[in-house]
N, C-alpha and C positions, 0 to 999 in steps of 0.2 A: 455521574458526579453531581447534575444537577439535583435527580432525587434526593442523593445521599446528604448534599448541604437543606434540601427542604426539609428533611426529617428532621435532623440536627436540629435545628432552628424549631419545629414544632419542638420537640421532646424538651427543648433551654424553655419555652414559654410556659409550657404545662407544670414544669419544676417551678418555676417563679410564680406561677398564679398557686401552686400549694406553698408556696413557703408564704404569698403574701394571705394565705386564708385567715379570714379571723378568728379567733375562736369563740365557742357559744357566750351568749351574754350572761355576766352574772351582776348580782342585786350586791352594791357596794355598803355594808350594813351601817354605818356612820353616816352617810350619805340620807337613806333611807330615813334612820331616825329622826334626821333633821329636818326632812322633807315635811315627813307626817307630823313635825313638831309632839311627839311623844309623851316627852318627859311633862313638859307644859299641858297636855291635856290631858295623862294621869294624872296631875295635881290640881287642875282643875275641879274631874269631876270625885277627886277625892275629898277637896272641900265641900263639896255637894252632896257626899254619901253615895256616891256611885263607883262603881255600879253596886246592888243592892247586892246585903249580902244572901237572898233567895236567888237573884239571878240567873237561868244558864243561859242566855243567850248572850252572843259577843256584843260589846260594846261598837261603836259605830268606827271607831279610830282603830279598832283591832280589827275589826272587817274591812277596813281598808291596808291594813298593812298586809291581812290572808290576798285580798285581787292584787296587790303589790306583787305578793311573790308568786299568784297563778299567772299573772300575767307575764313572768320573768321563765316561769316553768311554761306557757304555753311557746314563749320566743325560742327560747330550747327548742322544744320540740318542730318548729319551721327551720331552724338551724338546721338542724339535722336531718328535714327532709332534703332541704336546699345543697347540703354536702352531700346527699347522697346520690340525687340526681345529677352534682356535676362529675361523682368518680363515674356514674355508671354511663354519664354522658359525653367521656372524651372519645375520643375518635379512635375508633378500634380497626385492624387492618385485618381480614382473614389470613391467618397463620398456615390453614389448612392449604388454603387458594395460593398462597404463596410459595410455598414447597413445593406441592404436587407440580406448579409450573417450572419450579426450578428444575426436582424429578427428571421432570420430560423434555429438556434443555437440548438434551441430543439427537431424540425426536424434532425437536423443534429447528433443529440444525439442518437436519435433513432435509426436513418439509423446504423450508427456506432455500440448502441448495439445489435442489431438484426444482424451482421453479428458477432461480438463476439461472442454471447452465441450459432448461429449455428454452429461456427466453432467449438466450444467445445463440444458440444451437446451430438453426437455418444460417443468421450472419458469420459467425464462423468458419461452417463448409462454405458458402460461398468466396469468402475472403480466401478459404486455404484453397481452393482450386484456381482463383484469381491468383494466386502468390505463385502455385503451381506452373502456371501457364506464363507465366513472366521468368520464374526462375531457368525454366526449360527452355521457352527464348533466350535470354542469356547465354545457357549453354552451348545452344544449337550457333549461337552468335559466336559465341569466342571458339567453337570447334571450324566453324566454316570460313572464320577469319584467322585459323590458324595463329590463336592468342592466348598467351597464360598465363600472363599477369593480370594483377584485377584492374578495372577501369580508376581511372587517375583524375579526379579533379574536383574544382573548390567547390563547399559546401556553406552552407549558411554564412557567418561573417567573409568567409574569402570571398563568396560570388560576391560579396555587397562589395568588397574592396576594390574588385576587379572592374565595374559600373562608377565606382568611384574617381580611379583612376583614372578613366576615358574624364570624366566630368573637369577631372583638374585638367588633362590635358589640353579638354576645349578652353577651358576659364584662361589656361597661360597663352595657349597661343593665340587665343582671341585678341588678349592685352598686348602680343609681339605683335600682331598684324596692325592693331589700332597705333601703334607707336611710329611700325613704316608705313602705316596710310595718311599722320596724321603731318607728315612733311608734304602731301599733293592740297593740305584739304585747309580749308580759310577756318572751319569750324575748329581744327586742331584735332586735340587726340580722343575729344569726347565724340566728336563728329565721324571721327572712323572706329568708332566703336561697334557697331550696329554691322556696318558691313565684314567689319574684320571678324566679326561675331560668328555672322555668319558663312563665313568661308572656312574658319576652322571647324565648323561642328560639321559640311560637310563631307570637308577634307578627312574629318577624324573620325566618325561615324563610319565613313566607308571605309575606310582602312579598316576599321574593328571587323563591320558585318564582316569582309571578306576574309582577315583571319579568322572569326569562327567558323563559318558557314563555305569558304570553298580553298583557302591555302590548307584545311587538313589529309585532303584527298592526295597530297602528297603521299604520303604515309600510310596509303590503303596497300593491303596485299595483291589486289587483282592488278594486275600490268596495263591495263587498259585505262583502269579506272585510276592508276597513280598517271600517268602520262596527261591523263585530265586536267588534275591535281597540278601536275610541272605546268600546263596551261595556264589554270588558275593563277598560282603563286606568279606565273610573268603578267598575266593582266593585271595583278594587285599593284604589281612594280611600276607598271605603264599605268595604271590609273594613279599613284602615289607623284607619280611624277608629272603628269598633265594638271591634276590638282594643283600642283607645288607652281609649276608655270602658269599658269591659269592667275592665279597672288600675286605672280613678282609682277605678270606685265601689266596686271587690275592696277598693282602701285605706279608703275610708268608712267599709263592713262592719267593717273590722279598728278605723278610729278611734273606731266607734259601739257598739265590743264586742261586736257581733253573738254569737250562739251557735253558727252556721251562716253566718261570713262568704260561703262563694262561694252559697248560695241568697239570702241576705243584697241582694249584689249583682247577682245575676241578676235579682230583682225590681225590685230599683229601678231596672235597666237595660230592662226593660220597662215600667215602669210613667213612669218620667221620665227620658230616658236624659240628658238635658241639665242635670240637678240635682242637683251636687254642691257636697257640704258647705263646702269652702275652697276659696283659691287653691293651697294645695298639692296638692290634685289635680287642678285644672287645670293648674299647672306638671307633675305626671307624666303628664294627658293629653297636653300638650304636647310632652313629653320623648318621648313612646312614638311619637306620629304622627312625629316629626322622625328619630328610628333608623327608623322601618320606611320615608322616605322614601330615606334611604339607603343600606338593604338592600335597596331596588325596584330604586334606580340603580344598585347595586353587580351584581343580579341581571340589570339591563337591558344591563351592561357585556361580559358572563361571555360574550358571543354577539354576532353581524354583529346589526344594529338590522334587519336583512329578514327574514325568517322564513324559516329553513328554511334560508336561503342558506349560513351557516358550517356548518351538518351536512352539506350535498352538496358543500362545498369540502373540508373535511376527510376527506370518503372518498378522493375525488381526488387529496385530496394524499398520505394514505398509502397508494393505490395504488400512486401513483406515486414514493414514497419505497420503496414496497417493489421495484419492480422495478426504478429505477434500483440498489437496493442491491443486489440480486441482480448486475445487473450490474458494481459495482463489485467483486463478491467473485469475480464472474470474472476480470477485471481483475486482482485482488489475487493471485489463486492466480497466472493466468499472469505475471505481475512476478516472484512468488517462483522459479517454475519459472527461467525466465528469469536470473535473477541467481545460479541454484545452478548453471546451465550455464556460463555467463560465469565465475563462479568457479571451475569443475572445468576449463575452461583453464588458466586463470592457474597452480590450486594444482599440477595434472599438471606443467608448465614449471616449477615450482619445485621438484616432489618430486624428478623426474628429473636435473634438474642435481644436485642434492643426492645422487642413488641413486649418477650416474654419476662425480662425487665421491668419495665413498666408498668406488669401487669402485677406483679410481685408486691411492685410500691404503691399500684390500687388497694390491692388486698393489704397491707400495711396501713395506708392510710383509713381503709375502712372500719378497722379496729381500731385504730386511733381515736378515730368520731366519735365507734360510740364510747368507748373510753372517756374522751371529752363530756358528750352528751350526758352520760350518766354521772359524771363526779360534778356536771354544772349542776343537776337535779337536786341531786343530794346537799348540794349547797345551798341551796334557793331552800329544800327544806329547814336546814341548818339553819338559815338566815332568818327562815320565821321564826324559829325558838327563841332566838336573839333579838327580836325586835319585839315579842311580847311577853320574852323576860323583860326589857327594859323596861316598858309599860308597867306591866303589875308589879312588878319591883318598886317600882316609882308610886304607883299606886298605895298600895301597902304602908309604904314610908306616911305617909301622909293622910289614913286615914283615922289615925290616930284607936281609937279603942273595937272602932268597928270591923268585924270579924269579915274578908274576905270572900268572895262568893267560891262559890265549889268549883265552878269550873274552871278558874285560876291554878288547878293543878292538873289539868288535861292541856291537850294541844287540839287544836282544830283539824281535822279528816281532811286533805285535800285531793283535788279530784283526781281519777283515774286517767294517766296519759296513755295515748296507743302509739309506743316509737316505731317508727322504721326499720324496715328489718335489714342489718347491717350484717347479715350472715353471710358467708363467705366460700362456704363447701360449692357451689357450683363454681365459683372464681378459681379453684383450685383445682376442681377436677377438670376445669378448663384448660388452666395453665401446664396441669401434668400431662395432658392429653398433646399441647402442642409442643412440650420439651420433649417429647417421644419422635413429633414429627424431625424437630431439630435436630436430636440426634439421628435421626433415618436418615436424610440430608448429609450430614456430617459425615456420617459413615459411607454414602456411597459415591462424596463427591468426586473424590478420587475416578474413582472407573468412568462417572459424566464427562469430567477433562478430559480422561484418556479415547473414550469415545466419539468426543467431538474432532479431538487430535487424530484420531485416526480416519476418521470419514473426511476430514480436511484432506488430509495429504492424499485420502485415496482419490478425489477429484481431480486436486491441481496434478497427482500422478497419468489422469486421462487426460489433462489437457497438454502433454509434454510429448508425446511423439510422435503430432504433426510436428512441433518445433521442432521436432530433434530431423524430421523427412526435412523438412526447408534445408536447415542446415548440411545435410548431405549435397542437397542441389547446388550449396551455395559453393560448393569448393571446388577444387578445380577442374575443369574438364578433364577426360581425358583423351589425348589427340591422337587419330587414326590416321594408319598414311606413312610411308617410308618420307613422306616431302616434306611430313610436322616439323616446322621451327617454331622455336618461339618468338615473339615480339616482347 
């Protein structure tokens, strides 16, 4: 696209420097007379008797108007080298070089993917036996854990949500705890901020880790290893609830003035752990066991309810995200390759009509010049006739009886120009020589496209059935055993 607007833009500037050309100078004859004051010095030396009538040499006022018009015929002639230097000096693109590269676009395709798909090659296999070796764990996981559904849980925005949620629920119960701490405390409720702060992120942190990490053993298939699990989930309970006492009797200590509220409370949480002073801290026992149950659920959420089972799904799958990605970057490169060849078609066929265009309005233009050059010429001679008719015209008038000199009826020899040669036959046998290449081009771009098209698909056709093995691995096992159930 970039090329195609720089051309554009030369080929607008080249038109506008020929339209603003000037053209060759010519001798404005009225102008001229009045210059050399003519009329006035025929009548001069006509009262004088001159020039005599023996004379042949030019008067000195007539040999000035002949260097008048050589030197108007020699400015021609720099004109015309000056034009011809600037057609033969614009900027020429080889037409040849350009097709032949078009030509071999599908060659050039090739070259290109064949160093792709080497360069990828080693990362690929490695990836597809990495993806292998993950997939086949999975497998051997959900045969041996007797499972046939796929692994269950949040990805991307949900994990965020799920960390999210724990965060609010430290932030609210933090704010509950600072509210009944801030009845024991002189500083009021900014002062139990800090600690109530940190008794909920405790409280609620540990309730999370232990739903992720040990209430799912529940739900394991091995009888041993679920009976763990029923362990776990009662120490979560027992730990949700010492927590929760742990709060109310901290607030006690704080309501009782204690001197040493947290020893305060640790004693009386050993010594009577079920004997606290009001209802209000039974409501913030209450409050504290009800966040950390749903910090446990929120923590039970965050992973597949199987153990174990969404961390061996998740390598699996970004195994397997990695080497399909890999291959999709194969894929990508060759597309790109592919659409820069297809386009060095297309833009070759458009440069070249354009070059051979251009080149048409050279050889146009070059006729033109000398056309120009040659009818300025003829006019400059033209113009001397005209300017020593006026003269001896004027003359004559005025010299009353005396008889004219004889060379008043000749005109003056002027000198031999060498123009530039504005001939055109090798411009043309140029030009036909590269509308031949354009039509070759033309004619065979069709089969270039279809060849590139086909050596594409025939690539991204190799890189499609490891994808297509994955995808076999990725479905469902199949379970051996009269005792398969599903989960």
């Amino acid at each position: 696209m970039k090329d195609t607007i720089t051309e554009g833009l030369a080929s607008a500037r080249r038109k506008l420097a020929q339209l603003n050309q000037p053209a060759p100078p010519r001798i404005p004859v009225e102008q001229a007379a009045k210059e050399l004051d003519l009329e006035a010095e025929a009548r001069r030396l006509a009262a004088a008797g001159l020039p005599a009538p023996g004379e042949t040499a030019l008067t000195a006022i007539e040999a000035k108007a002949v260097q008048r018009v050589e030197t108007a015929r020699n400015d021609c002639v720099r004109w015309a080298s000056a034009r011809l230097n600037t057609l033969n000096g614009e900027p020429r693109h080889d037409v040849a070089l350009l097709v032949g590269e078009a030509l071999a676009a599908d060659k050039s395709f090739e070259r290109q993917a064949v160093a792709i798909v080497a360069e990828h090659d080693h990362v690929i296999e490695d990836l597809a036996q990495h993806a292998e070796v993950r997939e086949r764990e999975l497998a051997d996981f959900r045969i041996r854990n007797q499972l046939s559904r796929p692994a269950t849980y949040p990805e991307g925005g949900a994990t965020f949500a799920r960390y999210a949620v724990l965060l609010a629920l430290i932030v609210i119960e933090g704010i509950a705890n600072a509210y009944f701490f801030s009845q024991g405390l002189e500083s009021g409720l900014l002062g139990g901020f800090l600690a109530a702060g940190l008794f909920a992120a405790v409280n609620l942190v540990t309730a999370f880790v232990l739903g992720k990490h040990a209430v799912p053993f529940v739900f394991h298939g091995n009888r041993v290893v679920m009976t763990l699990g029923v362990f776990a989930a009662g120490f979560a309970v027992i730990c949700m609830i010492c927590v929760g006492l742990t709060i109310a009797h901290f607030r006690d200590a704080l309501v009782a003035d204690a001197a040493e509220p947290a020893r305060a409370a640790w004693l009386a949480l050993k010594a009577a752990p079920y004997a606290l002073r009001d209802v209000m801290s039974w409501l913030l026992f209450a409050i504290s066991v009800l966040f950390a149950a749903f910090a446990l659920f929120d923590g039970l959420s965050s992973d597949d309810l199987y153990p174990g089972y969404g961390r061996v799904a998740r390598r699996a799958q970004q195994s397997r995200d990695d080497y399909l990605g890999e291959l999709q970057l194969v894929r990508s490169r060759l597309e790109a390759v592919k659409a820069e060849e297809l386009a060095r078609i297309e833009r070759t066929l458009q440069k070249t009509r354009a070059l051979i265009a251009e080149g048409e309005a050279t050889v146009r233009e070059k006729k033109w010049a000398r056309t120009q050059v040659e009818a300025a010429l003829l006019d400059a001679e033209s113009c001397l006739g005209t300017l020593l008719k006026i003269f001896r015209d004027e003359n004559q008038l005025h010299r009353g009886s005396l008889p004219p000199p004889r060379y008043f009826g000749t005109r003056p020899a002027l000198q031999k120009l060498a123009l530039p040669d504005f001939g055109t036959d090798d411009d043309r046998a140029k030009l036909d020589a590269h509308a031949r290449l354009v039509e070759q081009l033309m004619s065979q771009a069709d089969t270039l496209r279809a060849n590139i098209e086909k050596r594409f698909a025939a690539y991204v056709e190799q890189l499609r059935p490891e994808e297509r093995r994955l995808h076999s691995l990725a479905g469902r096992p199949k379970l051996v055993g009269s005792s398969a159930r599903p989960r």
